[in-house]
N, C-alpha and C positions, 0 to 999 in steps of 0.2 A: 556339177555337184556329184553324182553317181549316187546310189543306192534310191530308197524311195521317198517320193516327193510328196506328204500327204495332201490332199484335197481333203480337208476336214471343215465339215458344220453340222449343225442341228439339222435334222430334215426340214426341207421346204426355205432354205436360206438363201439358196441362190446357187447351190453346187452345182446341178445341171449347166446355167447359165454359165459357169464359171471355164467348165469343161468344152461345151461350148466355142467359145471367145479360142482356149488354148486347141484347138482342134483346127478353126478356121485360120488365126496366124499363122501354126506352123503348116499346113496346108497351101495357103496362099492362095486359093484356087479362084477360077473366074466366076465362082457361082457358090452358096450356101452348101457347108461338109451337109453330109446327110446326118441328121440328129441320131439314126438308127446305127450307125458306127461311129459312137463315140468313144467305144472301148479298141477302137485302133491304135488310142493314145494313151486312153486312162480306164488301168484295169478296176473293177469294181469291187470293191472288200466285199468277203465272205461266202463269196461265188462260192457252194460247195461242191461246184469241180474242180476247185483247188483243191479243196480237204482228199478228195477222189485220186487225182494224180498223187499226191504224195506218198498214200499208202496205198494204192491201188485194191482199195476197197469201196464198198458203196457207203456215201456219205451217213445212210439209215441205221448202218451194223455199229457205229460212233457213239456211246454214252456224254453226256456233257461235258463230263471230267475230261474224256477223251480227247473230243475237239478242243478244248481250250490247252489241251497240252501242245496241237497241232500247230497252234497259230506259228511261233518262229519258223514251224517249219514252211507253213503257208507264205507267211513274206519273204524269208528266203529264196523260195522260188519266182515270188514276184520279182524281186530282186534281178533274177538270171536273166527274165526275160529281153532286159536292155544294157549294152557294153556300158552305157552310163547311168541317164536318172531314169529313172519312170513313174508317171504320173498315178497316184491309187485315190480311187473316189473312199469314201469312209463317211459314215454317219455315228460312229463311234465316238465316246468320251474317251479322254489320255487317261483311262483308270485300266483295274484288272477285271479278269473272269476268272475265277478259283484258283485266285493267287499268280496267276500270269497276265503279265502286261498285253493289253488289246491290242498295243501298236509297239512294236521289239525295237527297243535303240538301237541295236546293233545294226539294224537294215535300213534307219533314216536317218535319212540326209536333210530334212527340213519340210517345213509344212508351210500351208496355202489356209490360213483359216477365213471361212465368209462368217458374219455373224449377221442377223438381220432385227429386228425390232420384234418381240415375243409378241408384242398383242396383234403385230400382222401374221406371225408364222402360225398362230394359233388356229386363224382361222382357215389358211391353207394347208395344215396339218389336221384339223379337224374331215376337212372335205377329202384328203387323199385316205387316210384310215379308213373314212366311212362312220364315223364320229359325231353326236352331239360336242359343241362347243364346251359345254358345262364339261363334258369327258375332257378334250382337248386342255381345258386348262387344268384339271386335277393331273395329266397325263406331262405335263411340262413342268409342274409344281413338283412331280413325287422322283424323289435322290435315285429310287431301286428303277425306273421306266428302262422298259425296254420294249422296240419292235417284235413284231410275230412273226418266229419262223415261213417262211414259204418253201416252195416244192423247190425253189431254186437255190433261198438262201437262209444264211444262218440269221438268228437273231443279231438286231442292232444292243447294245447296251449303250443308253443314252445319259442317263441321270436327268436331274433338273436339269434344266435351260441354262439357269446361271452356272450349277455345277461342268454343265458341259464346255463353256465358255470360258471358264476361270480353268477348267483343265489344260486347254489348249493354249493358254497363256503361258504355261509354266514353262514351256522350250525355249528355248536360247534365242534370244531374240534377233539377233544373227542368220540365225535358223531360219528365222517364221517371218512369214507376211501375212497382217490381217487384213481384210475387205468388208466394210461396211457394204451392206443390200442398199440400200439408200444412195451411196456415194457413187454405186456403178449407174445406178439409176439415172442420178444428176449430177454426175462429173465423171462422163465414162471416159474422156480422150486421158485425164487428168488421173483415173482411176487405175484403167487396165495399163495405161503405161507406165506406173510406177509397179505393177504385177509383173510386166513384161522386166524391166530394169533389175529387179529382184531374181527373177533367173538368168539374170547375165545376157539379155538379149535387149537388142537395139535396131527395133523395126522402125523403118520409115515410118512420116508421117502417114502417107496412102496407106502404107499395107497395115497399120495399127488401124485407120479408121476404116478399111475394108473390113475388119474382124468381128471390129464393134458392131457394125450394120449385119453382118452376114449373122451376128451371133443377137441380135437382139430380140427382146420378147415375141415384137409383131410375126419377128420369122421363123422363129420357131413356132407361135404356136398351128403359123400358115403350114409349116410342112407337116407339124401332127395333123392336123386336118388333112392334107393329102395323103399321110403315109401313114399316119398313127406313131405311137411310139413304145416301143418294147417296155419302157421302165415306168407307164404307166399303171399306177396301181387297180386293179380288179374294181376296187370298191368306188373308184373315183370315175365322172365321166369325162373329164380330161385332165392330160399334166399340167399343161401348159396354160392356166385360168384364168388370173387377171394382172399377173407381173404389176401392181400399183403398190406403191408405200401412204400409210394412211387410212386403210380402208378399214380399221378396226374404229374407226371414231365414228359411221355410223351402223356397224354388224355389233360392237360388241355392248353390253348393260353395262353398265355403274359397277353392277357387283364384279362383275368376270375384269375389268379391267384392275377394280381395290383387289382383288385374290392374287392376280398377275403381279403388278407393284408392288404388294405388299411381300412377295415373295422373295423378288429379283431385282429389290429396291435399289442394291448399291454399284449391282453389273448396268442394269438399265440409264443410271444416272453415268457411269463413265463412260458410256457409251450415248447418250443423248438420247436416250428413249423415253425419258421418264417427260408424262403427257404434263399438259397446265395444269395448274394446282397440287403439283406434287413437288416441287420444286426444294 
């Protein structure tokens, strides 16, 4: 393909997992990549040691206007990093930040979108923030959401859940592969190899179902237990939690799933999320 290959979802959808999966294929290795180098393959948006090399200034002396002027220039150099494609993680919606696109056409080559079920992301987005649930669903409800700057990185700009989802639809369908959280869940051979096919690649049987295993929830969350993991948030006591689909039918009320539905009524229904009795 060459230029950038987005890894784009909502937080808590499966991107980890996703990067994952594409670290141990192309790896092949006799044993689980270590989750702690996963940006061997796939650089992480908003890194502000990007913003840093490009202008070789400190990310702090940057006004907002500033950095969002930055961004082309920031993928661009993602860009250099590989004679062909490279993989970028992103939590961002396909909108703007003060009038400049979040993600530069000029530098992608196609996206990787995971989308998962809002009333489970809620409450794994709820627990990695540090969040009441009741927060978590206003916080996937409101258009303007966005993540909190850290010492490392720039804010995410997310939008709604559905806004986010419907953004990442708009690319050329050519372009983009989507990934149901669900699908990898329960049709991983069936799942990742159609992911795999989509990048032009044709792994053996073994070495796609070596990927699967080496990349799935039980093993990652064993090697955060041995290792921890970098991209674990501060406020969370682990990444790696309960990788189930379902689990909002018994964490969430009545009220917090009617707010959710009744939000992302018509994204949830194309995509099979919408619970019994909404049908």
């Amino acid at each position: 393909m060459g230029g950038i290959i987005w890894l784009a979802s909502y937080p808590k959808s499966g991107n980890t997992w996703v990067r994952t999966f594409l670290h141990n294929l192309l790896l092949n290795a006799d044993r689980p990549a270590d989750i702690n180098e996963l940006t061997r393959f796939t650089i992480g948006d908003g890194d502000k040691v990007w913003y840093e090399q490009v202008t070789g200034k400190p990310y702090s002396n940057l006004s907002d206007e500033e950095s969002a002027a930055l961004i082309p220039r920031v993928h661009q150099a993602y860009a250099r990093t590989r004679p062909d494609s490279v993989f970028v993680k992103t939590h961002n919606w396909l909108g703007k930040k003060h009038g400049v696109p979040l993600v530069t056409p000029e530098f992608t080559a196609g996206a990787i979108y995971i989308v998962r079920n809002p009333l489970d992301v809620v409450i794994s987005l709820s627990d990695h923030y540090g969040m009441g649930i009741d927060q978590g669903v206003e916080m996937m409800n409101d258009d303007k959401a966005y993540s909190a700057e850290t010492d490392r990185k720039v804010p995410d700009f997310l939008s709604s859940w559905s806004n986010h989802v419907t953004s990442w639809q708009s690319i050329d369908k050519q372009a983009r592969h989507i990934l149901r959280y669900e699908d990898m869940l329960y049709k991983p051979e069936k799942t990742f190899g159609a992911l795999a096919k989509f990048l032009g690649l044709k792994p053996p049987r073994e070495r796609l179902k070596k990927a699967i295993k080496f990349s799935s929830f039980e093993t990652s969350r064993k090697l955060e237990a041995e290792k921890g993991f970098n991209e674990r948030s501060d406020k969370a006591e682990k990444f790696f939690r309960v990788g189930k689909a379902g689990q909002w039918k018994t964490v969430l009320s009545p009220e917090q799933v009617e707010k959710l539905v009744t939000t992302h009524y018509d994204v949830m229904k194309e995509y099979k999320y919408l619970p019994p009795g909404y049908k």
